[in-house]
N, C-alpha and C positions, 0 to 999 in steps of 0.2 A: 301685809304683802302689798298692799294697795298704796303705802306711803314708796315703798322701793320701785313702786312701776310709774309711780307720781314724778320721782328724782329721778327717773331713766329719760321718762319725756322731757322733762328741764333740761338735762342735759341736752338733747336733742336738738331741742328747740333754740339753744345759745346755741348750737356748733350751727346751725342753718343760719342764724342772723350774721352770727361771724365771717363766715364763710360767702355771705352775698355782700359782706361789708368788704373784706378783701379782694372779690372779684373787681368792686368799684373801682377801686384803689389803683388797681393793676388797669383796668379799663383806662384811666385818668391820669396815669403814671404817676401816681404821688403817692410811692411807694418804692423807699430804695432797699437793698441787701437788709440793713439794722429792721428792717419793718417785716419785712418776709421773714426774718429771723423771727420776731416775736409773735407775728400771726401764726405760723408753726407748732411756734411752742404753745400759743393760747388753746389752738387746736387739738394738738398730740394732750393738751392737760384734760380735756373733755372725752376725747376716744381711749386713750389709756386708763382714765380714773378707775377705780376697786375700789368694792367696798368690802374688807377681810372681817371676816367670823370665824374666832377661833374656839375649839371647844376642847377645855381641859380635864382630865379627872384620872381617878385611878381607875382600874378595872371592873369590870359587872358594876360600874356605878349609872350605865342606860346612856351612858353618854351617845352614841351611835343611835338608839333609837329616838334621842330625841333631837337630832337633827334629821333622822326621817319625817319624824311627826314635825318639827314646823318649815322644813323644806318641801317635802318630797309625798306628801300624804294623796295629793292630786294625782298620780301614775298607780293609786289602788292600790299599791300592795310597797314593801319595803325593798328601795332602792341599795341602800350600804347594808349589808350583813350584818343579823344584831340576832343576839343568841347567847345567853349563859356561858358566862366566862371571858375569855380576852378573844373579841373580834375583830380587833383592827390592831395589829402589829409592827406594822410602819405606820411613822406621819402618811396620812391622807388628804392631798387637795383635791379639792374638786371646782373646776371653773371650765370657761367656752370661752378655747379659741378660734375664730373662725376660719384660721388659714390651716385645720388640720382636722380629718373625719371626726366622730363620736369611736371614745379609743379610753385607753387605760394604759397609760406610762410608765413602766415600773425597772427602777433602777436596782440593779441587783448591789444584794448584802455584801460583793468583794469587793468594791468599790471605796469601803474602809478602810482599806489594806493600804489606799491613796492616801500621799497629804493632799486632799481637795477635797471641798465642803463640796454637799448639796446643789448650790447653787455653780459652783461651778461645771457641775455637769448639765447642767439648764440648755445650754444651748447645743451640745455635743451629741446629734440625734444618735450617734451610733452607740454610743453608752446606756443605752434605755431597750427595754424588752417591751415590743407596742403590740397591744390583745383588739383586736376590733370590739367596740360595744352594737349590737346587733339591737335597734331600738323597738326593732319589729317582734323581738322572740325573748321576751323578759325571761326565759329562763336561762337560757343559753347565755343575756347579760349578766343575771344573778352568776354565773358559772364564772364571768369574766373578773366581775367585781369581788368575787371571794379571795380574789388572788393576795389580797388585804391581810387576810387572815393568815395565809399560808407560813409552816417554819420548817424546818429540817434540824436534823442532828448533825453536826461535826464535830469532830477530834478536839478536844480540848486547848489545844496548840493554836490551833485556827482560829477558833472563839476568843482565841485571847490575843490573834493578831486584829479581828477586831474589833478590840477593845470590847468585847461583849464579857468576859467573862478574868477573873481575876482569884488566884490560887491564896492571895493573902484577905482577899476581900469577904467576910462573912455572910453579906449579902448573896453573892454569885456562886460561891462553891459549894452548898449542897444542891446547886441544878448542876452536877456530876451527875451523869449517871455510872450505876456499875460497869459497862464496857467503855467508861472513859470518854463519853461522847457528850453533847453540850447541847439541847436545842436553844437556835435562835430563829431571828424571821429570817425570810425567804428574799426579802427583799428591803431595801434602805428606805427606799421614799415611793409614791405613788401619784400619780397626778391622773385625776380622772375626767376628760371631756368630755362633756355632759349637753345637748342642745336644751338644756331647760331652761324657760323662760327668764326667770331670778339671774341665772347665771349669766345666760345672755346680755345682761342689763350691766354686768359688770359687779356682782355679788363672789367672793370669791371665801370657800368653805376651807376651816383647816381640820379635820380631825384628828387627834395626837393619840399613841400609844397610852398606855399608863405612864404614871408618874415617875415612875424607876428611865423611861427612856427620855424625859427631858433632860435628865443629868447625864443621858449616854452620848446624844442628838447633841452638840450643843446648834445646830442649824436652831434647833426651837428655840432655844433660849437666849439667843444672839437676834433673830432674825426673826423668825416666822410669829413669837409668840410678842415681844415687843413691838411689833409694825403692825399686828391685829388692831383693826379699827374699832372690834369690839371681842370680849374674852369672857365665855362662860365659863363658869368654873362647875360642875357639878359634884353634887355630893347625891347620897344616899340616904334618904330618911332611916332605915333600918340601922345603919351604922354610926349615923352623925358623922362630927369632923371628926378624923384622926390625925393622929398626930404625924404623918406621912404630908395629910391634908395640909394643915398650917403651915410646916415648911417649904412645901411649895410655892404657897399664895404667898406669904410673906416675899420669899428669894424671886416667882421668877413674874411674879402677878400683881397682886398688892390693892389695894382700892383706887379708884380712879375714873375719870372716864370711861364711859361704855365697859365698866368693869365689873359683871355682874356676878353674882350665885345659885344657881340652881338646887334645891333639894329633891331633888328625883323620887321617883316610886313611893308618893303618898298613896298609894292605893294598897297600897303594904299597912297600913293606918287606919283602913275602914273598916274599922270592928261594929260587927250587928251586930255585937250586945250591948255595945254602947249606941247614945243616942250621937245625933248629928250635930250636934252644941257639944258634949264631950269629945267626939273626933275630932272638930274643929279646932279645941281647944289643944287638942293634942300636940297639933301641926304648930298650931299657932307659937308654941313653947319650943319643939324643936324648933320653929325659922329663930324666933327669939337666939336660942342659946345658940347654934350654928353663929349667926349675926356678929356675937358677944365675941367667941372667939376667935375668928376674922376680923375682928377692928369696925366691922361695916353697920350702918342704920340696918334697923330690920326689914327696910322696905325693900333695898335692894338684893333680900335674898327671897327666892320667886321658888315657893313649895309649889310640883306640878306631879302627874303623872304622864311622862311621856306617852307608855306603850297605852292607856287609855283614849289617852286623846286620839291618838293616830288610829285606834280602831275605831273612836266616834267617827274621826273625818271622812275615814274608807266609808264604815257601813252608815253615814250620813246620821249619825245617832246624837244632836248636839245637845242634847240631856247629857251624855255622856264626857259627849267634849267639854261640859261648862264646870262638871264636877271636874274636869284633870287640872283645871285653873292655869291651860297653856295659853292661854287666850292676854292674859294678864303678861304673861312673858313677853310671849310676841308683841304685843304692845307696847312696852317697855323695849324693847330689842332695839326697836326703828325708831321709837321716840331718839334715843342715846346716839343714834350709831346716824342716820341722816340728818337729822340738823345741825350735827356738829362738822360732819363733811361738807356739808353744802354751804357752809359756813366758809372754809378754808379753802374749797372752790370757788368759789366767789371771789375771796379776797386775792384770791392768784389771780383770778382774772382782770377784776377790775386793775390790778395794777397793769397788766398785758394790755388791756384797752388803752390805757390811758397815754401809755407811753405810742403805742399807734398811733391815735388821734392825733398824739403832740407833733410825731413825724410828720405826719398826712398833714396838719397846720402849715408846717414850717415850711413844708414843700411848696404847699399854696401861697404862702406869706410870698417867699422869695419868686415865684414866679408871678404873682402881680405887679410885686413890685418892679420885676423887669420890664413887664406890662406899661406900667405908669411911665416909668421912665422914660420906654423909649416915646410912648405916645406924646408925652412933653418935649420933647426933641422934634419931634415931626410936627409939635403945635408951634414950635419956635422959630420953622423955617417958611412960615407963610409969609409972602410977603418979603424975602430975600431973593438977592440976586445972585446969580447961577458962582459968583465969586466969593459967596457964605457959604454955600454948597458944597463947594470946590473944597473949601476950608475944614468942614464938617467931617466931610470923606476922609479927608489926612487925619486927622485928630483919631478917629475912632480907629483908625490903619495903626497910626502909634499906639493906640492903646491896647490893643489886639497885640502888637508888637512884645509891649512890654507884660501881659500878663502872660504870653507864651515862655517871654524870658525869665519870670518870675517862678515856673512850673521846675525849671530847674534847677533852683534854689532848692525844689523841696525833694530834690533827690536823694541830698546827702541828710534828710532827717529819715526818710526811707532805707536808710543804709543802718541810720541810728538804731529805726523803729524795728529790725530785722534783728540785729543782736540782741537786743530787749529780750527778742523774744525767743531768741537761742535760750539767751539765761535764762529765762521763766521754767523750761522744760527743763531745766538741770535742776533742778527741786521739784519739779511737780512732775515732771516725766515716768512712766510705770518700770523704764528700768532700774530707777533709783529705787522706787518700791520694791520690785524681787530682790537687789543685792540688797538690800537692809530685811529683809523676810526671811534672804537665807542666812545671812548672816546669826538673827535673834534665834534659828532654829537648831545652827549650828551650837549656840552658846549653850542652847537650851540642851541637846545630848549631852554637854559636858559638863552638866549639872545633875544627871538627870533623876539621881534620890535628893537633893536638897532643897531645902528653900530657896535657896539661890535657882531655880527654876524659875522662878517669880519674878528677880530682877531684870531679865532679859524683857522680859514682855512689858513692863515699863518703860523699861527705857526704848523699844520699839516707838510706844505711846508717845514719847517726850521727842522722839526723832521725825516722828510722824505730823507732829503739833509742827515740830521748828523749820520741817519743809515746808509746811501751807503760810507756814507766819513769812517764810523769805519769798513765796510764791505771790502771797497778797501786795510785799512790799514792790517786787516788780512790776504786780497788775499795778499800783500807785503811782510810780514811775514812768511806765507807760503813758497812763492815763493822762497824769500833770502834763510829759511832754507832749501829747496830740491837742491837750486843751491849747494851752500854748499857743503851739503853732494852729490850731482854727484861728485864734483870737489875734496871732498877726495877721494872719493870710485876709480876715474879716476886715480890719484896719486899713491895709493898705490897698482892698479894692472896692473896700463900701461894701462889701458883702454882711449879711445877719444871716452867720452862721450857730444853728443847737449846739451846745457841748457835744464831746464824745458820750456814747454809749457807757456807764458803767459797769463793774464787773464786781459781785461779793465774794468771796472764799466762806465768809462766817458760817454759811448754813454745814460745811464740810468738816469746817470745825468742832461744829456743834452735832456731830453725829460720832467724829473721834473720839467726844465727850463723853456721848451715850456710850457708844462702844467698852470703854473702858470702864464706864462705871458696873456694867454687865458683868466683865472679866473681876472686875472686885469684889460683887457679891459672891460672885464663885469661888473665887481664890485667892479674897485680904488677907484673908488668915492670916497669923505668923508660924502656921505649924508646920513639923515636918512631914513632907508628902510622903503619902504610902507609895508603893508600886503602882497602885489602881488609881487613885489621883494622879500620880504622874502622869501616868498614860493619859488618862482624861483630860488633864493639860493640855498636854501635846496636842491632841484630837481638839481642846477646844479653841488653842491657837491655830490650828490650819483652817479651824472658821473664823477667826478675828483676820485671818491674815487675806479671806477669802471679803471679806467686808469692808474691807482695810484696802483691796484692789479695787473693788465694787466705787467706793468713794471720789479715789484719785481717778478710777476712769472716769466718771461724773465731772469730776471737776477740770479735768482733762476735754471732756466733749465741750464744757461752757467756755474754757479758755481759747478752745481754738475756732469755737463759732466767732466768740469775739473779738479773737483776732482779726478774724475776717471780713467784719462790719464794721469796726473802729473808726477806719476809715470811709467808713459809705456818703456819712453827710458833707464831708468836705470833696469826695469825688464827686459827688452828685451837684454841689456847686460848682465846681469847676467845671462839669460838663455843661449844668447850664447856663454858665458864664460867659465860655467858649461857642456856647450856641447861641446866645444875645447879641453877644458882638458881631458876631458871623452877620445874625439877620441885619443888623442896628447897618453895618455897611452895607451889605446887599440891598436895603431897601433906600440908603439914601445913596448910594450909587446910580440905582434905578430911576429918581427922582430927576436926579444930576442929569443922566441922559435922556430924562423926557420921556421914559418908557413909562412908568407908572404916572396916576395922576396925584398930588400930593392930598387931596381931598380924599379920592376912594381911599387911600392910605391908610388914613387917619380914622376914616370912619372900618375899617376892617380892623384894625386895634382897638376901637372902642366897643366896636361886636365880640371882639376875645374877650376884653376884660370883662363884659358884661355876662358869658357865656362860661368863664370862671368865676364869678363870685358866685352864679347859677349851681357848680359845682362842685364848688366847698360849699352852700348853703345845703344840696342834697346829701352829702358827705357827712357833713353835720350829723343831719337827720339820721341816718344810719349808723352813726355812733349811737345816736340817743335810744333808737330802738335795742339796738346790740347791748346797754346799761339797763333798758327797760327791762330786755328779756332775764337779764342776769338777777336782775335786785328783785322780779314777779315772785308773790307766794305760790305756793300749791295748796 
């Protein structure tokens, strides 16, 4: 726990450096649109960061108790319902938000009956049944928090609108009961706000049903279980792996990164007629064979006793806790799961720094240079007569002249750079995405016992790909033309002007990818769909199709920030172009008519430049700190 409260402070610690590094910035003006763009984003990536734990298994496999015992062991007593038999019914998160009390969010079971995942009900408060968590009266919370567990019976009809139960499926039809009635859960999904500590910090819990409801859910198996930064898998010492087991890990888990296994309830193992060298050995064969059949080293399957440990931590007994060998987990947990994040935090950032810095340079650059310039122009008229002067005045009048008549010129690439960007949203736009979603959905009823169910949602994928490929080719286009025109506008007024800002699609890509490889584990097959598969389909496309929205609005938010700033570095020269020339006459006008002296002049420009390199050197400096705090161990 000590390493997760280590990365909380880190984080901490970078958003403070960042944050007094951009105050500068803004203090100093050398910071345009593109820079507040990416300070933002450097920021939103350190306050938003999660670190997701998810925990998988089938049923009575202790799952739920042993995320009390390495979460929750410090409130004394069991936080999530853990009790013989199936205690958690829905997906369960648990995480702290701070813009909303201590609560328990539960999205009700009819909500299936919807084409819309999970997640699209995220932000739609009214859709959710909200329980107060009462921190003060743990039992009255316990009462709130069972609501997990809760099911009811409906009519068979019902159950099988959704998607819960299936009359061809031999799985689902002898939970018939004799009056024809069907239990399922009470509720879809649960999100539990929690002020504890861990969570605070940005630690965010997933607890999943049994195994049967990842293939019901696909939210898990698209979403919640492939974005887990770290995935236990539990098993049962008493049972080993079954064969339910392995086609899960394989299909929806697999080895990998912070990809671990738990053997749960070795205290089911401590035989006192055996010696403590034969129990050992005991365990030690089942992790072995567990291991063997998962694919995995033995190391990373972690023999523990949940419900032990957690009654060492309560009653302070670590004899007890060192026998449950949860110590060893949790260990392992944070080893896996923080230095690989703090890893890919980092490297988001330093690239966010970097490109800051480079603006905040190029800012400085060009404004000394103005600096230099004009102070060389005011060293050049020492010693001329009021008739150089005279001369001076006009020249910089025409050139004022001609770069305002220049401004005009760049109207008509404005004009250009506007239909660009019409077409860009005619492929990447979200209402291309719903007519091609209903479209694949429609196709999809008129298939809906064939294989040919399967084609649609392909070719969705391949429509999906060839929007972002005709969207990236527009951001290219764009981009060539703004380079371009910096690269004349720079030419023909001496200006050193940055490139444009650029813009990736490939990461959006690269999640279409995953997407789709998800839906092929599920459904490559070339067989023909039952009823219950189809259905399941269907339900697991209006999550593909919910992920599939999720993306393009992402990619939709970066395209039109940087629309926005594209042009920042070239306005921002041009304002301070327009503002050099401004002073560069004013001050030899001033000269002209005797009102200033050409000495104080000269020496108040060489107090700026020297009062600017002053700060770009301090500027410097707080980038260097701001890299300090980022690359610091813990």
């Amino acid at each position: 726990m000590q390493d997760f409260q280590q990365y909380g402070a880190w984080r901490a610690a970078v958003a403070e450096a960042l944050d007094a590094y951009g105050a500068a910035l803004r203090e100093t003006a050398l910071i345009d649109g593109a820079g507040e763009q990416q300070l933002a984003r450097a920021l939103a990536r350190l306050r938003d960061d999660r670190l997701s734990v998810a925990f998988v298994a089938e049923f009575s496999r202790g799952k739920t108790e042993l995320i009390n015992a390495i979460f929750f062991a410090d409130y004394g007593q069991r936080i999530l319902p853990s009790s013989a038999g199936r205690t958690t019914m829905c997906p369960t998160e648990l995480l702290y938000d701070p813009a909303l009390p201590p609560c328990i969010r539960l999205l009700p079971i009819e909500t299936r009956s919807q084409h819309l995942s999970t997640s699209d009900y995220r932000d739609d408060a009214a859709a959710w049944t909200v329980l107060p968590l009462e921190l003060a009266a743990p039992e009255r919370m316990g009462d709130a928090l069972r609501q997990v567990s809760q099911t009811r019976r409906v009519p068979a009809a019902e159950a099988q609108q959704y998607g819960l139960w299936d009359p061809e499926d031999p799985d689902t039809v002898t939970s018939l009961g004799p009056d024809g009635t069907v239990e399922i859960p009470q509720w879809r999904h649960a999100i539990i706000n929690l002020p504890h500590p861990l969570l605070k910090q940005g630690l965010v819990i997933l607890d999943t049903p049994g195994l049967n409801a990842i293939g019901t859910e696909p939210e898990l198996t698209l979403k919640l279980i492939p974005n887990a930064h770290a995935v236990l898998f539990v098993l049962a010492a008493e049972t080993g792996v079954t064969k339910s087991d392995i086609d899960v890990w394989r299909t929806h888990i697999g080895a990998g990164p912070g990809r671990l296994a738990v053997l749960n309830k070795i205290d089911a193992m401590w035989d006192e007629l055996r010696t403590p060298q034969e129990n050992e050995a005991e365990i030690t064969r089942q992790q072995q064979h567990a291991a063997q059949l998962l694919g995995l080293d033995s190391t990373r399957v972690y023999p523990v006793s949940a419900q032990k440990a957690l009654v060492g931590k309560i009653n302070g007994d670590m004899a007890l806790f060192e026998k449950s060998r949860l110590g060893a987990l949790e260990a392992a947990l944070f080893r896996d799961l923080i230095p690989a994040r703090r890893e890919i935090v980092q490297r988001q950032l330093r690239t966010d720094l970097e490109l800051l810095a480079a603006g905040q340079q190029a800012q400085g650059m060009a404004r000394m240079r103005d600096l230099v310039e004009q102070l060389q122009e005011l060293k050049s008229l020492r010693g001329k007569n009021q008739g150089v002067i005279a001369h001076m005045v006009r020249r910089v009048e025409a050139e004022k002249k001609e770069f305002d008549a220049s401004l005009f010129k760049l109207q008509g690439t404005r004009a250009v750079f506007a239909r660009l960007s019409t077409e860009l949203y005619s492929t990447l736009g979200m209402d291309t995405v719903q007519e091609q979603t209903d479209a694949v959905r429609a196709a999809m009823q008129a298939a809906r016992f064939a294989t040919g169910m399967r084609g649609p949602v392909r070719s969705y994928f391949e429509a999906m790909r060839a929007n972002l490929d005709a969207s990236a080719g527009k951001v290219a286009e764009i981009g060539a033309m703004m380079d371009s025109m910096i690269r004349k506008f720079s030419a023909e007024h001496g200006l050193s002007l940055s490139s444009p800002m650029s813009l990736s699609l490939d990461r959006y890509r690269n999640e279409l990818d995953e997407i789709e490889e998800l839906f092929l584990k599920q459904f490559g097959t070339a067989t023909l769909l039952m009823t219950s598969r189809a259905t399941l389909l269907e339900r697991f496309f209006d999550s593909i199709a919910s992920r599939v929205r999720h993306v393009f609005r992402a990619a939709n938010t970066d395209a039109e920030a940087w629309l926005k700033v594209i042009m920042a570095p070239l306005e921002t020269a041009i304002r301070q172009h327009r503002d050099q020339l401004r002073h560069r006459q004013a001050s030899i006008q001033r000269i002209f008519e005797a009102t200033d002296s050409l000495e104080q002049k000269i020496a108040a420009f060489e107090a700026s430049q020297g009062e600017l390199e002053g700060t770009r050197t301090q500027l410097a400096g707080m980038a260097d700190r701001v890299l300090a705090t980022l690359e610091a161990q813990a």
